[in-house]
N, C-alpha and C positions, 0 to 999 in steps of 0.2 A: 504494500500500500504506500502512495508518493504521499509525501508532506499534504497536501491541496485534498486530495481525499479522507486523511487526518480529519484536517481542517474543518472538511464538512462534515464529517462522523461526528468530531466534537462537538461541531456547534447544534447540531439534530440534537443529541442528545442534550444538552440544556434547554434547548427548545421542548424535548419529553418533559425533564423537570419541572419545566415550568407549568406544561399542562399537567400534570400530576402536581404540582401541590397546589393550583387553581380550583383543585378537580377536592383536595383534603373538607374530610369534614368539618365545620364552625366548631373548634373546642380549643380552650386556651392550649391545651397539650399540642394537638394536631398544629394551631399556629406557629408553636415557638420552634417544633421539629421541623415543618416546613421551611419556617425563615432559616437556618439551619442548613439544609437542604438545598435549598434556591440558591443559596451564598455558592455552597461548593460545588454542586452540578453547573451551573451558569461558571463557573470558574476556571473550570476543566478545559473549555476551548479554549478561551478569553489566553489563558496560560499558555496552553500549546502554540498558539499564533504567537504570542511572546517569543518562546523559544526557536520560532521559526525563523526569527529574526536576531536571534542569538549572533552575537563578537565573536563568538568564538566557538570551540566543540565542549567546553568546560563548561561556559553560559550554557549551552545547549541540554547539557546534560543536567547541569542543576535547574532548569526552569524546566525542564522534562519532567525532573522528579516531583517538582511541585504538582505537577499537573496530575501524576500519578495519586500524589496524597488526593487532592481535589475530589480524584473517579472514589478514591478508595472511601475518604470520608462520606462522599456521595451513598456507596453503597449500604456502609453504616447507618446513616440514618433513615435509609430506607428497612433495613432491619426493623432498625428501631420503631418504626411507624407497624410493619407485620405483627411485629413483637407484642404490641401495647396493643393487641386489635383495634386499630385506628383506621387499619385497610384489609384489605385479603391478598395474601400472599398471590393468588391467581390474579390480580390484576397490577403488579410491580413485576411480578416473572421473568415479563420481558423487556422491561429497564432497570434492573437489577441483571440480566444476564450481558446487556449492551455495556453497562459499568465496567462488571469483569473482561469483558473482550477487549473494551479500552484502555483495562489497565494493563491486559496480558501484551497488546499491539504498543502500546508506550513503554513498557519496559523492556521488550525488544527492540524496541528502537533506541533505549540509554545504551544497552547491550551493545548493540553495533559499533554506536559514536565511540563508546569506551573500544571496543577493540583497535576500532580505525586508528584511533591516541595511542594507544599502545605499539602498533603499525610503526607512528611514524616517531616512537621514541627510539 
């Protein structure tokens, strides 16, 4: 997958986020975990396009990994909303499964940059 397609992966996905926690039921709990939520999935891309833009393959890799925690915290509190019967796990299934793909696809891509660095040491 090229950077551009990342990009748009990423950004779909906080686009999900956002209709998911649009979609959360009116309870103080469901609000605070959304906002929560929103912050880090809406983050995830925002991040990656950062890194994209990366000085360097260092920059690259550390604002990769940011973007990693973002997917990861993301999927946390999607947990956390299952967890608390706030939602039904059959209806996060499949952005909680686009989380982990995004983190599995970003950390193979720190993987790489790291090799390529090592490459040229």
């Amino acid at each position: 997958m090229d950077s551009e397609e990342l990009k748009k992966r990423t950004k779909e996905f906080g686009l999900r986020v956002i209709r998911l926690t649009a979609s959360l039921p009116a309870s103080r709990v469901a609000t605070i975990i959304g906002r929560k939520l929103l912050r880090a999935g809406t983050s995830v891309g925002a991040t990656y396009r950062a890194a994209c833009r990366a000085r360097s393959k260092l920059d690259f890799i550390s604002r990769t990994r940011i973007a990693i925690e973002e997917a990861d915290e993301s999927l946390y509190w999607m947990e956390m909303l299952v967890d608390a019967d706030l939602i039904p796990r059959e209806k996060l299934a499949p952005v909680m499964k686009e989380a982990s793909e995004v983190i599995a696809i970003l950390t193979a891509s720190v993987k790489k940059a790291r090799a390529h660095l090592r490459q040229k040491s």
